[in-house]
N, C-alpha and C positions, 0 to 999 in steps of 0.2 A: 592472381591475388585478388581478393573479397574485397574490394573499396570500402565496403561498411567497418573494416577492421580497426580503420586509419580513424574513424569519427572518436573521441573521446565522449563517455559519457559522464554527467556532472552529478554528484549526489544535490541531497535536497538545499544541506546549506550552502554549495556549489554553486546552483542555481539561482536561489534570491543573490549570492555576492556578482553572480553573470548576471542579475536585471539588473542590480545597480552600477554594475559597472556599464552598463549598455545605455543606462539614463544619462548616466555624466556625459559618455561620450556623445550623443545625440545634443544632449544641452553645450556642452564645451566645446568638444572638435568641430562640430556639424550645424555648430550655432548660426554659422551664417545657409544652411539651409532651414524650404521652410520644415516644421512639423507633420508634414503630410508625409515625409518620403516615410513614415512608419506604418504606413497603410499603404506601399507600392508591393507588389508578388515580387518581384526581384529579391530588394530586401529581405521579405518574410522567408522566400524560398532558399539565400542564401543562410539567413541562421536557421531555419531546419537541417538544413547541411550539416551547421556546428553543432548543431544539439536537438534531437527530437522533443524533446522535454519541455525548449524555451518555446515562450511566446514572444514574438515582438510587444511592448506594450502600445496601448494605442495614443492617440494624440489628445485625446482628451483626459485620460489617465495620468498624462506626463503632464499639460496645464491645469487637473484639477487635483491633482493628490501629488506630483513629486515636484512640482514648481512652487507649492508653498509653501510641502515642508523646507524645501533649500532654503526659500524666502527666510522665513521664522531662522534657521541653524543660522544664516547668517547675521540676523539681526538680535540674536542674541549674544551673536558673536560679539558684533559692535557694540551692544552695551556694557557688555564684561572689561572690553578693551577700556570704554571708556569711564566705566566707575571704577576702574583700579590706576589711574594718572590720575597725577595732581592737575597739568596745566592742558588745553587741548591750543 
């Protein structure tokens, strides 16, 4: 049996909803390591396994373009929250 069989591959919107789901889990689950383990071969060579396609993104990527957007989602969050209450 062809091991390559077993890999699934992801169309294109597939893919960006696999980097973002791969940003969360790095920032969420893996938050108490640091940011480097996204530049270790281990890592990168195990999501080639899941998906030829993906990139791991890199460490500066993730604190200069998806740590702010959160930043912002979030703090827009909390103003919505808090211009729609009467009392805080």
């Amino acid at each position: 049996m062809d091991s390559s069989s077993d890999v699934t591959t992801i169309d294109h919107h597939g893919l960006e909803q696999y980097y973002e789901d791969f940003k969360e889990y790095i920032t969420g689950d893996l938050k108490d390591l640091p940011l480097s383990i996204t530049g270790k071969p281990t890592l990168i060579q195990a999501m080639k396994t899941v998906d030829l396609k993906f990139r791991v993104p890199s460490r500066r990527s993730i604190t200069s373009e998806y740590l702010p957007k959160l930043h912002e989602q979030i703090i827009n969050k909390l103003k919505t929250a808090c211009s729609s209450t009467d009392f805080l």
